[in-house]
N, C-alpha and C positions, 0 to 999 in steps of 0.2 A: 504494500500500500504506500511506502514511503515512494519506494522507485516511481509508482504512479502517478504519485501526485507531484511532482517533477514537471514542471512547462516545457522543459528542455526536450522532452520524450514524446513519440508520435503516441498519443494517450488511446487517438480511435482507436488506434490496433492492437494495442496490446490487451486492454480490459476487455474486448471481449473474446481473446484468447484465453485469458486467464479464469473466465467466468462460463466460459463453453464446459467443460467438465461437468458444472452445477448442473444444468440442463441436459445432460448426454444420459438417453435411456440406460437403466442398472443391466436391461437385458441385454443393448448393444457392447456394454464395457465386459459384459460376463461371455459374449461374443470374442470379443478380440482378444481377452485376458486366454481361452481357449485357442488360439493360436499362435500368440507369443509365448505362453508357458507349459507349455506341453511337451512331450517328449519329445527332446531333439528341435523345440521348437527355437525362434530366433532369438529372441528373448534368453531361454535357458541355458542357448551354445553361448551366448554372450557369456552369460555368467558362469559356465562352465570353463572359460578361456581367460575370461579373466581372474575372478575371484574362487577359480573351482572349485565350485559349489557341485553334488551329484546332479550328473543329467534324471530328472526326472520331472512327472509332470505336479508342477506348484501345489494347482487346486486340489489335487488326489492324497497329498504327501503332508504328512505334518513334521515337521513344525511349520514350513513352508505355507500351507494353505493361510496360514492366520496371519502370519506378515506379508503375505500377498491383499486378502483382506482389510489391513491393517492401511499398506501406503496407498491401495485404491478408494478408500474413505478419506482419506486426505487428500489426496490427490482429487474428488471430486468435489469437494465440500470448502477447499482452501479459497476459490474463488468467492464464493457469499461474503465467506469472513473477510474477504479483502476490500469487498463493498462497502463492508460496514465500515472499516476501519478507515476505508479511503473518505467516504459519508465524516466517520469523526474528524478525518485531519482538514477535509476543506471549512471543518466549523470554526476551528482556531485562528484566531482572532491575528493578522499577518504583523500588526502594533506590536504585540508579544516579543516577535523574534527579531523586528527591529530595534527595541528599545534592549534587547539582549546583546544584539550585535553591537550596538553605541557601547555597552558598558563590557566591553572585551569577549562573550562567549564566546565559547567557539561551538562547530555543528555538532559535538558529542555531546558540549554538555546544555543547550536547546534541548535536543532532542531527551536527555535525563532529565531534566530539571521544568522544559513546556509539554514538550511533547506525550511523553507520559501520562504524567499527570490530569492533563488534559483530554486524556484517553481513557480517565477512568470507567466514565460511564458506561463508553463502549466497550470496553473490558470486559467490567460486571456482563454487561450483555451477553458476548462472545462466549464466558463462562459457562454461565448460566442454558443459553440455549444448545449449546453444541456436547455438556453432558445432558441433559435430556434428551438432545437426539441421540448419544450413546445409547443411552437406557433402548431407546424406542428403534437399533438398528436393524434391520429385519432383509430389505430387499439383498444388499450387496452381496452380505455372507449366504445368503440363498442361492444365489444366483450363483454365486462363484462354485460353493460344495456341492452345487447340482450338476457341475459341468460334466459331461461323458456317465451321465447316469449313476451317479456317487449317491450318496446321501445326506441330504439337507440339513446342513452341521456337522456333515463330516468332515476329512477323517478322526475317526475315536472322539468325533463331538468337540474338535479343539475350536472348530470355527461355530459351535452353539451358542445364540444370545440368547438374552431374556425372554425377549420377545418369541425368539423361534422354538424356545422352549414351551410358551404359553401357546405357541400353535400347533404345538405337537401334541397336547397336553389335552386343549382342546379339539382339535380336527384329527388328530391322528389316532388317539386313545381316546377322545367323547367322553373325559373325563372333565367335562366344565366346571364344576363346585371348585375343586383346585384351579382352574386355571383362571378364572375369577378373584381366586380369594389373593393369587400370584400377583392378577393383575394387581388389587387394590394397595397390595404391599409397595410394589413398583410406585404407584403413584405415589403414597405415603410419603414414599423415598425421596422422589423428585420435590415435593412441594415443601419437606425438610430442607434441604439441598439449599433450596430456593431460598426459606427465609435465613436459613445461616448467611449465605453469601451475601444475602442484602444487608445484612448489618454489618460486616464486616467492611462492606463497599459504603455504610451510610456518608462517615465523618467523609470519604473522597471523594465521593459524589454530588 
């Protein structure tokens, strides 16, 4: 968000490069992730050649499946969060880093001492929604442990969330009373979560 908000940089193009991922169907990424990471795939030789790593296929294998998982959540979710943050940095006030610069800063310690700071709110935000969308992750690790006819949370359930657990619980075993009473805990959890971190963010906010 920093690099973005930079006038110097062709802004049209990059943001919505960087925000394309957000938008890019779970089913298309769980598409492509199926042939860059599969056995002998291009992806896998890569990593085989350089960091070698076994040729085998990512989604099928654990430990692998869950840090495949892990950077494809990132990797498509990193754009939102960069909206937001880019959202907070055009809010700060330009007086700030000029009246910083008059009195010696320099761009490390702005960016410590405004920019920050200045971010809290967005912070708190960023916090707050992006572990509850943890809590609520469902489609990617789906998608991914379903690849070549696997099982939804495999292998050995290392790529199992919460969520997929409450769909297993309910749609797969028809045992809804638990999967119910799972869900209500979940939320408990989240709306905990939620008022700790706002107090913590009150005084910065």
């Amino acid at each position: 968000a920093l690099l973005l908000n930079s006038r110097r940089r062709p802004q049209g193009l990059y943001r919505p490069l960087f925000f394309l991922p957000y938008v890019t169907p779970p089913v298309a990424v769980a598409a492509i992730l199926a042939y860059l990471f599969t056995l002998n795939g291009p992806a896998t030789l890569a990593l085989v050649h350089t960091l070698h790593l076994p040729n085998v296929p990512w989604y099928a294998t654990a430990p692998y499946a869950i840090i495949l998982v892990g950077l494809t959540t990132v990797w498509m979710q990193a754009g939102f969060y960069m909206v937001l943050y880019l959202a907070g940095l055009q809010d700060i006030p330009n007086e700030l880093y000029a009246a910083a610069r008059v009195d010696g800063a320099t761009t490390s310690q702005a960016t410590r001492f405004i920019t920050l700071p200045m971010l809290n709110p967005t912070t708190f935000l960023v916090i707050v929604t992006r572990i509850i969308a943890t809590l609520q992750v469902f489609d990617v690790p789906y998608m991914i442990s379903g690849l070549g006819g696997g099982v939804p949370g495999g292998p050995a359930n290392s790529t199992l969330t919460m969520v997929m657990s409450l769909y297993r619980e309910a749609f797969t075993n028809f045992n809804m009373g638990h999967a119910s009473a799972a869900a209500f805990v979940v939320f408990i959890g989240i709306f905990a979560f939620t008022l700790v971190q706002r107090r913590l963010f009150r005084d910065r906010t």
